[in-house]
N, CA and C of each residue as an Amber inpcrd file, in Angstrom:
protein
   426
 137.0560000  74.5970000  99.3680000 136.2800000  75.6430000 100.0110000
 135.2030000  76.1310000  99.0340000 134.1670000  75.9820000  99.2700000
 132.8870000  76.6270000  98.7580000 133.1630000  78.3790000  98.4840000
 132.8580000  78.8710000  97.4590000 132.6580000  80.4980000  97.1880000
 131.7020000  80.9220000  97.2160000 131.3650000  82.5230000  97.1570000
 130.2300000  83.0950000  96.4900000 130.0110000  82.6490000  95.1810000
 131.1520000  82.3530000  94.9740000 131.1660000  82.8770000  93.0670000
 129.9600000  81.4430000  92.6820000 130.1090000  80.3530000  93.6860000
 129.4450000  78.7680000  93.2380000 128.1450000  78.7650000  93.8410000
 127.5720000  79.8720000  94.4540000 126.2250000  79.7850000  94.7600000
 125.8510000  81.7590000  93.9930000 126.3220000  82.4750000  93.8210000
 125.3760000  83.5250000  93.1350000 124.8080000  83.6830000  92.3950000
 124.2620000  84.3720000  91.8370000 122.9280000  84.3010000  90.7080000
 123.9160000  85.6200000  89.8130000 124.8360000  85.1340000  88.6410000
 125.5900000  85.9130000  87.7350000 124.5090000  87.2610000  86.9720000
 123.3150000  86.2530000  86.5950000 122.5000000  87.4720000  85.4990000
 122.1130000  88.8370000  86.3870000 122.6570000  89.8750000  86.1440000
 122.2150000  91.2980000  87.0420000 121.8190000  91.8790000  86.3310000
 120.3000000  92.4150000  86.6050000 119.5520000  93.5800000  86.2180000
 119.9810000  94.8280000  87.1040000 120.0160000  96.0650000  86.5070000
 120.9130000  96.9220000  87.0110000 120.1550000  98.2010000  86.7570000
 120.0960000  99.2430000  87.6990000 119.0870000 100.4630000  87.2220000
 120.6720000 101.5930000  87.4710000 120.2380000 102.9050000  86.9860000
 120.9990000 104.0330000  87.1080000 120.5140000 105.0190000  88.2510000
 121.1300000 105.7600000  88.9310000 120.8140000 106.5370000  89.9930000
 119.0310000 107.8540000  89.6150000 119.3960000 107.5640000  88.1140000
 118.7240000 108.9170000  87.8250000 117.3800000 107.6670000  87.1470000
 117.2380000 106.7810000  87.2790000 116.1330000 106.1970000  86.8840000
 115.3770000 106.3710000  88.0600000 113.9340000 105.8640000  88.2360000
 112.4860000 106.4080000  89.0090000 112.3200000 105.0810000  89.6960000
 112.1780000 105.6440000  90.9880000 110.9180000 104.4320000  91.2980000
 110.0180000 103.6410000  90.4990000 109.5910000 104.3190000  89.7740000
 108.2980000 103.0750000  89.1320000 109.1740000 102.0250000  88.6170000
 110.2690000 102.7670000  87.4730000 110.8760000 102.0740000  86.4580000
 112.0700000 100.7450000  87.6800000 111.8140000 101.2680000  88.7060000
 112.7760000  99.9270000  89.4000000 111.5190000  99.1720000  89.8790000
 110.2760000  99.3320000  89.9850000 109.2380000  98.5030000  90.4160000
 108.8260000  97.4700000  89.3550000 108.7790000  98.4480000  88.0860000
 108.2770000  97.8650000  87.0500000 109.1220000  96.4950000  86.8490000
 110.7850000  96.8240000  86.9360000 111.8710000  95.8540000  86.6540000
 111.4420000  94.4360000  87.8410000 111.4330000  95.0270000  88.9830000
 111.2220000  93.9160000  90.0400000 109.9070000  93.0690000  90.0100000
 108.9600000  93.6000000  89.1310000 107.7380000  92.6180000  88.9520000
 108.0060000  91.9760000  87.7520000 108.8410000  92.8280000  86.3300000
 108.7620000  91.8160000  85.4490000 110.3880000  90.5470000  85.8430000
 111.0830000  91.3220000  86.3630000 112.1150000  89.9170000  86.8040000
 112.1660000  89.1140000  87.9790000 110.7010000  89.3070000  88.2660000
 110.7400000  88.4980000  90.3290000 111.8730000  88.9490000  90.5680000
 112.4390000  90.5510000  90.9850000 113.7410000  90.2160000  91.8710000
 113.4830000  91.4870000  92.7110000 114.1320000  91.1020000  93.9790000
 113.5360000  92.0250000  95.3910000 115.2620000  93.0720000  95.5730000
 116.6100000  92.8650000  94.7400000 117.4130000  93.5180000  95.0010000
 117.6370000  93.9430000  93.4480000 117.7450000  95.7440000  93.5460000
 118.8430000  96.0260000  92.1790000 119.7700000  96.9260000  92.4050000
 120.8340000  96.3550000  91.7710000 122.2540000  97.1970000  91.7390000
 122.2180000  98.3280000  90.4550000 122.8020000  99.3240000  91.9710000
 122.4890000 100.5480000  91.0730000 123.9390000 101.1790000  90.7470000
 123.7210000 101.3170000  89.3290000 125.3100000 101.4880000  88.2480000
 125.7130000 102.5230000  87.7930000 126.6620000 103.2400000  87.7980000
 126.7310000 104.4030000  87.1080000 127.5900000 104.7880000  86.5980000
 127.8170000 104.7430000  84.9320000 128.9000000 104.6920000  84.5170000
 129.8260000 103.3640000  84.6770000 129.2260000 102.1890000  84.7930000
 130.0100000 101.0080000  84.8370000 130.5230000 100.8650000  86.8120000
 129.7060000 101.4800000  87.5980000 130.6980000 101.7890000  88.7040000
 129.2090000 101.2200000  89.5640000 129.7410000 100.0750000  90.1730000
 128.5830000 100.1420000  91.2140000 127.8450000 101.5280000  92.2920000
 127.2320000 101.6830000  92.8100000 127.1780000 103.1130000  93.0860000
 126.2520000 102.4980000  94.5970000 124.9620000 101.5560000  94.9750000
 124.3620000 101.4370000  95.3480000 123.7860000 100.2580000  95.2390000
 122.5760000 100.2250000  96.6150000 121.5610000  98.9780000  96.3200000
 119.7670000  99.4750000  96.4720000 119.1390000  99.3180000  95.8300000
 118.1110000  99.7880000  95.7740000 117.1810000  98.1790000  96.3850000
 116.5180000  97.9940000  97.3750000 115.7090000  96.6500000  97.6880000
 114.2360000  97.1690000  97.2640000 113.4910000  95.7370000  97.1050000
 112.0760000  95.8530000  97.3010000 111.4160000  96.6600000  98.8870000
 112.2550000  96.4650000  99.8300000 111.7160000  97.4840000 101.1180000
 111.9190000  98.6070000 100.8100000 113.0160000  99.1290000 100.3330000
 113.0740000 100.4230000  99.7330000 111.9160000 101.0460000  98.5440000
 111.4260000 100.4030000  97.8840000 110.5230000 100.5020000  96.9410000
 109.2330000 101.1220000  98.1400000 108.6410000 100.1480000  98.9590000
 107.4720000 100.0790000  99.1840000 107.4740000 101.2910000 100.4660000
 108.6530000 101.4530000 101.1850000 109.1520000 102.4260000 102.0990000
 109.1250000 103.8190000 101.3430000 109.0590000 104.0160000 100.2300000
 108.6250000 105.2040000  99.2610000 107.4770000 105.2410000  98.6940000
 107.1820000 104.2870000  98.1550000 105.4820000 104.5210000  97.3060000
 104.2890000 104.4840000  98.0060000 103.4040000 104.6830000  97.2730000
 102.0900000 105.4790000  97.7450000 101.5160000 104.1230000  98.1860000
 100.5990000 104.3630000  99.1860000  99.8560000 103.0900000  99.4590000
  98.5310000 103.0800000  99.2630000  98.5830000 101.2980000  98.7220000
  97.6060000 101.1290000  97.8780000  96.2290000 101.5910000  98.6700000
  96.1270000 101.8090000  99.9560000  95.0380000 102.3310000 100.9880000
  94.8870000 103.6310000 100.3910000  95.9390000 104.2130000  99.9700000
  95.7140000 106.0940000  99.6800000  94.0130000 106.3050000  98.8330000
  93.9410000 106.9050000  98.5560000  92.8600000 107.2880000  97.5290000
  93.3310000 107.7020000  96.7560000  93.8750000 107.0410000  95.2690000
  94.2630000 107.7760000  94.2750000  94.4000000 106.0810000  93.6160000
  94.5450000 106.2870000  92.1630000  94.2680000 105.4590000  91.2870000
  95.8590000 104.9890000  90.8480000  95.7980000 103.5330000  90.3360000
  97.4520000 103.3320000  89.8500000  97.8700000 104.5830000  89.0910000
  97.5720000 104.7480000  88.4790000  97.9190000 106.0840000  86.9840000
  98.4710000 107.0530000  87.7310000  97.4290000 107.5790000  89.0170000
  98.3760000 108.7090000  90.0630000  99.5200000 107.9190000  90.9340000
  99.0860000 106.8820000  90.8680000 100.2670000 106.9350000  91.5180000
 101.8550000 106.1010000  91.1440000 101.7400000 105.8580000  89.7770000
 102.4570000 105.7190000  88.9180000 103.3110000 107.4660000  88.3360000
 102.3420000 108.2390000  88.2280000 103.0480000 109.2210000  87.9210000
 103.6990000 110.2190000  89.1230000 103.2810000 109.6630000  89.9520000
 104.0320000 110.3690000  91.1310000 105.6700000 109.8370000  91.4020000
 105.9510000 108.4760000  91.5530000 106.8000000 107.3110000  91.4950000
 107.8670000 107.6720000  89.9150000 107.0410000 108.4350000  88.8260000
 107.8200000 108.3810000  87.9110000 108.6870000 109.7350000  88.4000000
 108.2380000 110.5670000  89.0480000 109.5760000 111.5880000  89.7020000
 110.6100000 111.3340000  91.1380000 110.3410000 110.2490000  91.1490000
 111.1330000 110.3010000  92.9790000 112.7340000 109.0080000  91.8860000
 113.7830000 110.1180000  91.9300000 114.4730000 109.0300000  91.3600000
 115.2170000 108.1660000  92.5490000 116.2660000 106.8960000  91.8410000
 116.4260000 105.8170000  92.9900000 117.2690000 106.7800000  94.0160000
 118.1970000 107.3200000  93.1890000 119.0890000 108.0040000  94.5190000
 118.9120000 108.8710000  95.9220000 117.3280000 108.9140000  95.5830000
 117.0210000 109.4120000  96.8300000 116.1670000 108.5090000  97.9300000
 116.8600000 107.3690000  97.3860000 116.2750000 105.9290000  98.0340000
 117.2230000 104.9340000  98.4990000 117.8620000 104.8450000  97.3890000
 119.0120000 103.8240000  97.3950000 119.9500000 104.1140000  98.9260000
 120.7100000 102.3170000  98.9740000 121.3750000 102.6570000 100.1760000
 122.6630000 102.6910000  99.2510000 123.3110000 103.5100000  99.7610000
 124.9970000 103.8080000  99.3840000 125.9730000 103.0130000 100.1520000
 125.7500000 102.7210000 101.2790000 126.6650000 102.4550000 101.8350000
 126.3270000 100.4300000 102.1360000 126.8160000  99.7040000 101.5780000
 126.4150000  98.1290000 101.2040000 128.2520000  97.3680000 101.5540000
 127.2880000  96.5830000 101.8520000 128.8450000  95.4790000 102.2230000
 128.4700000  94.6420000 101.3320000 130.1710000  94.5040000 100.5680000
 130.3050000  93.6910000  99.5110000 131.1080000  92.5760000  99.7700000
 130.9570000  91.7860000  98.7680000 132.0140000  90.4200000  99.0420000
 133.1180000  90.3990000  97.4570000 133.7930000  89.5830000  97.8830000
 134.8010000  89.4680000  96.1580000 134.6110000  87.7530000  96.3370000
 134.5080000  87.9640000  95.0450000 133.6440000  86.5360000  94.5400000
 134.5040000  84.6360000  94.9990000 135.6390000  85.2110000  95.8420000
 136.5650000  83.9240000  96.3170000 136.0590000  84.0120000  97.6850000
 135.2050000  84.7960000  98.2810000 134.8570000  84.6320000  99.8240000
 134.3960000  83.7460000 100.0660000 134.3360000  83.1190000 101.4790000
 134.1090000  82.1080000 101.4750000 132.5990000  82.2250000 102.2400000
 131.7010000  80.8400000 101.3110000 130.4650000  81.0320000 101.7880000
 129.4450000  81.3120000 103.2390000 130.8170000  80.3440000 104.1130000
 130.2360000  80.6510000 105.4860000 130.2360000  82.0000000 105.9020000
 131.4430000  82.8440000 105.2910000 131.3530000  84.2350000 106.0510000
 130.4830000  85.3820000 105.2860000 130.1870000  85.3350000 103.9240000
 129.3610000  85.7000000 103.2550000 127.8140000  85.2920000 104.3760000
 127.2230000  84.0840000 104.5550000 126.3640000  84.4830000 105.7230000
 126.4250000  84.7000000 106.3790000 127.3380000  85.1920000 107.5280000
 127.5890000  86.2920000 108.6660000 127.2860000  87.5830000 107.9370000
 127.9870000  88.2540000 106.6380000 127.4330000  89.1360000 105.9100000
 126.4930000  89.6240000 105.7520000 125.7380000  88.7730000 105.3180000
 124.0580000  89.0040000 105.3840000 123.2730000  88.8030000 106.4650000
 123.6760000  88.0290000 107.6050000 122.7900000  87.9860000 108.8400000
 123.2580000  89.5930000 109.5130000 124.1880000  90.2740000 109.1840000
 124.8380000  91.3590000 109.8090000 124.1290000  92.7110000 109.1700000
 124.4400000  92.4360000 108.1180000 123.5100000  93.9070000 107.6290000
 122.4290000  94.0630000 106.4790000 121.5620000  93.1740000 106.6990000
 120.0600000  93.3120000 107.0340000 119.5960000  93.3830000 105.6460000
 120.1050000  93.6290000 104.3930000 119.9650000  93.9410000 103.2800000
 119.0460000  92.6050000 102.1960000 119.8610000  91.8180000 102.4670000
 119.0590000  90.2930000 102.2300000 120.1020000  90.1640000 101.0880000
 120.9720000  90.8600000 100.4450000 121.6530000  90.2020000  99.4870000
 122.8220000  90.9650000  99.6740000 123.8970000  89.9220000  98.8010000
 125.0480000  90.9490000  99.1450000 126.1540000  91.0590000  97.7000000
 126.4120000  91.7560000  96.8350000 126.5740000  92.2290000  95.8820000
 128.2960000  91.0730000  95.7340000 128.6680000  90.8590000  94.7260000
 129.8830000  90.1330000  94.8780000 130.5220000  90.8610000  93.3560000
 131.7680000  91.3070000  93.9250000 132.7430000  91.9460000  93.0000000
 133.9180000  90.9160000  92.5310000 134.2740000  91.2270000  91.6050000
 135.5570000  90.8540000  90.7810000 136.4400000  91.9400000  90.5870000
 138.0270000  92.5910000  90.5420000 138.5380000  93.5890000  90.2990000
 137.7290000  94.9440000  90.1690000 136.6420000  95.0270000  90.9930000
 136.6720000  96.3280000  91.3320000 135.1630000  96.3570000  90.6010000
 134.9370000  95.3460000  90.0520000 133.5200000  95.5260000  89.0130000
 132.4120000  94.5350000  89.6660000 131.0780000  94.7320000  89.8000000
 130.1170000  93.6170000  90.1640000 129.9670000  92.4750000  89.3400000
 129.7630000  91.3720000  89.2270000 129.5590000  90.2510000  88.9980000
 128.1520000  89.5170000  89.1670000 127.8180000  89.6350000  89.6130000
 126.7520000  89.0100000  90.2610000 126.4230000  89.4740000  92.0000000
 125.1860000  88.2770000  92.0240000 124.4350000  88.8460000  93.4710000
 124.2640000  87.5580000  94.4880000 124.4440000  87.9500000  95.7500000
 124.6380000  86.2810000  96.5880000 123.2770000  87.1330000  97.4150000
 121.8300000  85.8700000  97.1160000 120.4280000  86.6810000  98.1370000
 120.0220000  85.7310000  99.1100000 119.3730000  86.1270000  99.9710000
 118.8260000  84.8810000 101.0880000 118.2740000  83.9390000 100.2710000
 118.0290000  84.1740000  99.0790000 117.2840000  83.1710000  98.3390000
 118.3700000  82.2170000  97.6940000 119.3360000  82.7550000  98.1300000
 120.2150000  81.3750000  97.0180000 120.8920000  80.2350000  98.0990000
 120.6450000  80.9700000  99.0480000 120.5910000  80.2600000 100.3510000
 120.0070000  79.1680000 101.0940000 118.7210000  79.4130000 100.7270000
 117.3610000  78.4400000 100.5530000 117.6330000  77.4840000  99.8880000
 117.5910000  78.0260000  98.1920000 118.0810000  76.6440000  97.4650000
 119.0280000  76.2360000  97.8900000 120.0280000  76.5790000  98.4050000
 121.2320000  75.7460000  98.6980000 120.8890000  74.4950000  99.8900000
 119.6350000  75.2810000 100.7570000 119.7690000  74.4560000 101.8300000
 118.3910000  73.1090000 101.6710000 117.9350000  73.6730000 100.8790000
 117.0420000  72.3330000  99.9580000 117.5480000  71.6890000  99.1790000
 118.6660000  72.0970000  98.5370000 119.3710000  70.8430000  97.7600000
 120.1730000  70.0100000  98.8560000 120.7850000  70.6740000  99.9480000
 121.1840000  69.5410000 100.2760000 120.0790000  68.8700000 101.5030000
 119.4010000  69.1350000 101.7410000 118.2230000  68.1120000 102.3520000
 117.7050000  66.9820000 101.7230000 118.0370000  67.5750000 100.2850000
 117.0420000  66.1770000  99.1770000 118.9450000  65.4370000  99.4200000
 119.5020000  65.8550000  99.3490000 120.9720000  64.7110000  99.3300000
 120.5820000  64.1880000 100.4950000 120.5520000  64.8340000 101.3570000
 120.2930000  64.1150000 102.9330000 118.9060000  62.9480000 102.9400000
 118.4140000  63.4700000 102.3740000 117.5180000  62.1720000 102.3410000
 117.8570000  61.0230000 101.6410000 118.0630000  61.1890000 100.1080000
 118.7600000  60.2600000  99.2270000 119.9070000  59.1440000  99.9950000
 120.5390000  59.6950000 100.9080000 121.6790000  59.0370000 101.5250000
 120.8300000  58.1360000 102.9330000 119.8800000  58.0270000 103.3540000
 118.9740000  58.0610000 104.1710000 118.6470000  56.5220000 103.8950000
């Protein structure tokens, strides 16, 4: 049986409730990543997405300059953004129902625990690759 644990992406960048918008924007442009798990005290707490980001910040249409609107973003912290309430998986689930998971609640990734602690992250994107690697097998066999 296939797991989460054999398709997630282990390395997690991780913000705190009391960190800012910008500082989770800043993270998601320098690590290309559209989901961060938000930690507190070692305790998962939340999920903060790139829709969540842009569903708060100023738009680039506004009239005001990055600088304003960087310093505006540096007071709105995540917790008044973040979703709290996230469906998780434990890292022996099995992959098919992990995508019912994510086709179900809308998030695009879905956080995967070990004894009570996060581990890593299962995203529509690991999904993709999964389903391009096996197309290039499918051809190879072809």
């Amino acid at each position: 049986m296939i797991t989460v644990k054999d398709l997630m992406s282990s390395e997690l960048y991780t913000l705190k409730p009391t960190d800012t918008i910008q500082q989770a924007r800043k993270l998601m442009l320098e690590k290309h990543i559209r989901h961060i798990p938000i930690v507190e005290e070692g305790k998962f707490v939340g999920l903060l997405t790139k829709q969540d980001v842009l569903a708060v910040s100023v738009s680039a249409l506004a009239d005001i300059d990055i600088t304003e609107r960087n310093e505006l973003e540096s007071h709105v912290p995540i917790s008044e953004v973040m979703i709290s309430e996230v469906v998780i998986a434990e890292e022996n689930t099995n992959l098919g129902k992990a995508a019912q998971f994510l086709l179900q609640q809308k998030h695009g990734c879905l956080p995967i625990f070990r004894d009570g602690k996060i581990i890593g992250i299962l995203t529509e994107s690991d999904f993709v690759r999964l389903a391009l690697y096996l197309m290039k097998k499918m051809d190879e066999y072809k």
